[in-house]
C-alpha positions in Angstrom: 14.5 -16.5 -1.5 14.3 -16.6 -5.1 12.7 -13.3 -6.1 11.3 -14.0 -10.1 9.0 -16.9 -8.3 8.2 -14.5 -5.4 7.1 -11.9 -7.5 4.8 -14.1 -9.8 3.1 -15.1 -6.7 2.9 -11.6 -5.7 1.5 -10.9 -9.3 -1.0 -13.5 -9.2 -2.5 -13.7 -5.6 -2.6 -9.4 -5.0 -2.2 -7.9 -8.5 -4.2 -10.4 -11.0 -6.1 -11.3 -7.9 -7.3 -8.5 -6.6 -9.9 -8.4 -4.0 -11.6 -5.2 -3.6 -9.5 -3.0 -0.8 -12.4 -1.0 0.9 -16.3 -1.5 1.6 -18.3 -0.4 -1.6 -15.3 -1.1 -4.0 -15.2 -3.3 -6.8 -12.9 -5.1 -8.9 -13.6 -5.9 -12.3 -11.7 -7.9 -14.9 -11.5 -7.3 -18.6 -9.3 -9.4 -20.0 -6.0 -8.0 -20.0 -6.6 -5.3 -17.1 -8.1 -5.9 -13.9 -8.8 -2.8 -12.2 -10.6 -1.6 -9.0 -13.6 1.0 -9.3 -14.6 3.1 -5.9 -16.3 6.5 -4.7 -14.1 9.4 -5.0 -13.1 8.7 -1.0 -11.9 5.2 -2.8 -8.7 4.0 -4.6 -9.8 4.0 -8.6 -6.9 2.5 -10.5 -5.7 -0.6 -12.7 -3.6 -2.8 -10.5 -2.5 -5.6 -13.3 -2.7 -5.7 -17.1 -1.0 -8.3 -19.2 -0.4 -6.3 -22.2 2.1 -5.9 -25.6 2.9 -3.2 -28.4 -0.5 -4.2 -30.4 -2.9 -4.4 -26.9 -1.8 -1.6 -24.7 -2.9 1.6 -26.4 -6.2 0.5 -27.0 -6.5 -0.7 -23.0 -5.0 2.3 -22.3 -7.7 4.5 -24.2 -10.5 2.3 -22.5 -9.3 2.7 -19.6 -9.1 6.6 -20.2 -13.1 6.1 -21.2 -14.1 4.4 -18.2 -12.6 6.7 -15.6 -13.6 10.0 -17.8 -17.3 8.7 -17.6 -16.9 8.3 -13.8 -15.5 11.7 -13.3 -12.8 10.6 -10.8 -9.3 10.9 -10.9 -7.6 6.8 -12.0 -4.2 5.8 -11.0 -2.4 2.8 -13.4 0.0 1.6 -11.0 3.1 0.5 -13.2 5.3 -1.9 -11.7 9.3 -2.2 -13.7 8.2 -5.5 -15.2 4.8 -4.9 -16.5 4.7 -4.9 -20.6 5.5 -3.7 -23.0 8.7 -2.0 -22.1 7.4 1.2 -23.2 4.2 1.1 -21.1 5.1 4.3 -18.9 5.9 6.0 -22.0 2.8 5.3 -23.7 0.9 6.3 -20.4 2.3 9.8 -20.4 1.6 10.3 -24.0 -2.0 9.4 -23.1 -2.0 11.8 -20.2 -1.4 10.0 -17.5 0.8 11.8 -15.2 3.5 10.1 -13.5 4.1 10.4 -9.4 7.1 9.9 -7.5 8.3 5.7 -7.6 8.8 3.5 -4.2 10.4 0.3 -4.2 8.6 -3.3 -4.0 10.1 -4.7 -0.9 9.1 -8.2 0.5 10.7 -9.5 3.7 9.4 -13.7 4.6 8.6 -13.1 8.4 10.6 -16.4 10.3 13.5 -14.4 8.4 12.9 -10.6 9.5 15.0 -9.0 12.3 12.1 -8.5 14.2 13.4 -7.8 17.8 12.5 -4.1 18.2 10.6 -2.2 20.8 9.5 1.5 21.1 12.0 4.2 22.5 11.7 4.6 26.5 8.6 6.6 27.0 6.8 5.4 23.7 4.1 3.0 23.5 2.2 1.0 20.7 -1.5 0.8 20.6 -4.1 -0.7 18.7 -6.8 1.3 16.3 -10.3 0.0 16.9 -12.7 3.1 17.5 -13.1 6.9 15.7 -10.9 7.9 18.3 -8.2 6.2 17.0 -8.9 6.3 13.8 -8.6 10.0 14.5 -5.1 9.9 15.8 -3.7 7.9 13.0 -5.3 10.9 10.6 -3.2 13.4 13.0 -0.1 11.4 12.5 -0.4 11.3 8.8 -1.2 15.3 8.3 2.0 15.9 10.4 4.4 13.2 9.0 3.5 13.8 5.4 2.3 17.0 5.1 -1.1 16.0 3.4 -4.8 15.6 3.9 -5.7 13.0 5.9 -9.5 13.1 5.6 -9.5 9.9 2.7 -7.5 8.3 5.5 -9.7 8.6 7.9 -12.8 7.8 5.8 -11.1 4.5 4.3 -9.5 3.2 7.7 -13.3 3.8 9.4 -15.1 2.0 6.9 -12.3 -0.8 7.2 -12.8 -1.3 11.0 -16.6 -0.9 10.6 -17.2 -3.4 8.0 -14.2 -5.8 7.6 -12.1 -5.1 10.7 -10.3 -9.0 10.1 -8.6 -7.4 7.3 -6.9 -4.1 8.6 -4.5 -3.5 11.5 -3.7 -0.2 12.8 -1.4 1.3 15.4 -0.6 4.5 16.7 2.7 5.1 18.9 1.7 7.4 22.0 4.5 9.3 23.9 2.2 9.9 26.5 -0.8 12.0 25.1 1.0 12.9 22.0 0.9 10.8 18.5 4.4 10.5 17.1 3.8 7.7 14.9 1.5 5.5 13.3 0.7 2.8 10.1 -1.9 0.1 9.4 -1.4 -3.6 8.0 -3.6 -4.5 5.1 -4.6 -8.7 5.7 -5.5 -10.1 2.3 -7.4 -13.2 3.2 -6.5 -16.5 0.9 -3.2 -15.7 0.2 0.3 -15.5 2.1 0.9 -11.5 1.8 0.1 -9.0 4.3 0.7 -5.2 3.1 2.2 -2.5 5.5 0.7 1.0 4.4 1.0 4.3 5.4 4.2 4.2 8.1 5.0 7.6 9.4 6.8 9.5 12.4 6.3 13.4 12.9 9.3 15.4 12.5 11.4 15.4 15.9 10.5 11.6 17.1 12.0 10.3 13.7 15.5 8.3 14.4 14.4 6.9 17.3 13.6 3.4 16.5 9.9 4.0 16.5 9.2 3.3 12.2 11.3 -0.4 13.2 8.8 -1.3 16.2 5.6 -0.4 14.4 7.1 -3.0 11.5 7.8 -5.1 14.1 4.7 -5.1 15.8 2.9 -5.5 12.5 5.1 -8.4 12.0 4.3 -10.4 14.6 0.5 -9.9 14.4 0.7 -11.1 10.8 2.3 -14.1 11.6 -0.4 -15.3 14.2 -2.6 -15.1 12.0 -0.9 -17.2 9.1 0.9 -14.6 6.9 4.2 -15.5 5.7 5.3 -13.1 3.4 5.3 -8.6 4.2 5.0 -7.0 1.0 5.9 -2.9 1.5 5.9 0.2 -1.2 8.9 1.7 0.3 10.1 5.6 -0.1 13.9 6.1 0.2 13.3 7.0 3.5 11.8 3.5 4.6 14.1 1.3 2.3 17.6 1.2 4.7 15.3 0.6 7.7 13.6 -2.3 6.0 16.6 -3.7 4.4 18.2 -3.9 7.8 15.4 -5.6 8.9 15.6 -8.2 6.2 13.3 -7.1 3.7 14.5 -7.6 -0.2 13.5 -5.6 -3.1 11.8 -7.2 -5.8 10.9 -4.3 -8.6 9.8 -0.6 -8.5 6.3 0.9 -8.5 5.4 3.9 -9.8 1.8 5.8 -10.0 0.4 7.1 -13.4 -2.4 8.9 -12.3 -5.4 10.4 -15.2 -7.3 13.0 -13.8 -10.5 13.8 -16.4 
């Protein structure tokens, strides 16, 4: 795999490409940034910029404009190779606040480990309906500690209005949610994104994170993926790098709140 030609593709077909991740969004383009704008139940960030030392603090401050006149909280998702070198630097001293880094991990599928089925007793099943939708939101208030109702609003209007583009699964041990995570399918390019992985406390290291990726996997593949692109924590990243996925760069999330 050679990783500086993986990652310009990565760049150019889901960062300087970006389609718009959720009904209503939007993604607009000027120039050097290209940045998504949504509701407050939306993602509102800048997901590529192509900046240097004379460009970025003017972008940045325009940038700082434009979410300030919306009123919602902006994210500038920094990857380790953006420029300038400074950037993160420059972000903070704007007032951008920076959130805890996760690791760029792509895995090519026809080279994953991918031979991995629930615990005895566990069982994978698809998201389609509120009722699902539902159990995912459970899983992700226990596993992370967080509120799930952005979740829940996003994944429903996913499956509602575009449900080609999303997969979602919930592990059951019989009426009880231990784990679940979605697949985000990004038509006209090879990446599929695996979001939002996570077990509750006592079902974790059981093998249960490694089927859901699995499972994903595999549906990703029939439909024509080739690559899994993954923010891992340092939780996920010696699962997935058993598996076979390699890290390309690390992410971290500047986030302006007006």
């Amino acid at each position: 795999m050679d990783h500086t030609a993986l990652l310009a593709l990565l760049d150019r077909e889901l960062r300087q490409g970006a389609r718009p991740d959720a009904p209503g969004a939007r993604v607009e383009r000027t120039g050097t940034v290209v940045r998504q704008v949504a509701t407050a139940q939306g993602w509102n960030g800048v997901v590529w910029s192509a900046l240097d030392e004379a460009t970025a603090d003017a972008a940045i401050a325009e940038q700082i404009a434009h979410c300030s006149a919306l009123g919602l909280d902006f994210e500038w998702k920094l990857y380790e190779h953006d420029r300038p070198a400074d950037l993160g630097q420059r972000l903070r001293a704007a007032g951008f606040v920076p959130e805890p880094g996760e690791t760029l991990m792509v895995g090519e599928i026809a080279d994953l480990d991918l031979d991995a089925e629930p615990p005895h007793g566990v069982r994978v099943v698809p998201v389609t309906d509120p009722a699902g939708v539902d159990l995912v939101a459970d899983v992700h208030e226990k596993a992370f500690g967080t509120d799930s109702s952005r979740l829940r609003h996003q994944l429903l209007a996913r499956l509602s209005a575009d449900p080609d583009t999303v997969v979602a699964v919930v592990a059951m041990a019989g009426d009880e949610p231990v784990s679940a995570a979605r697949m985000e399918l990004v038509p006209g390019t090879e990446f599929a994104g695996l979001w939002g992985g996570g077990t509750v406390e006592g079902w974790r290291g059981r093998g249960i994170y490694r089927a859901l990726v699995a499972h994903r996997a595999h549906v990703a593949a029939a439909r024509g993926y080739r690559y899994l692109q993954v923010d891992a924590s340092r939780q996920s990243r010696p699962v997935l790098e058993r598996l076979g996925f390699v890290p390309l760069t690390t992410t971290t999330p500047y986030v302006y709140r007006p």
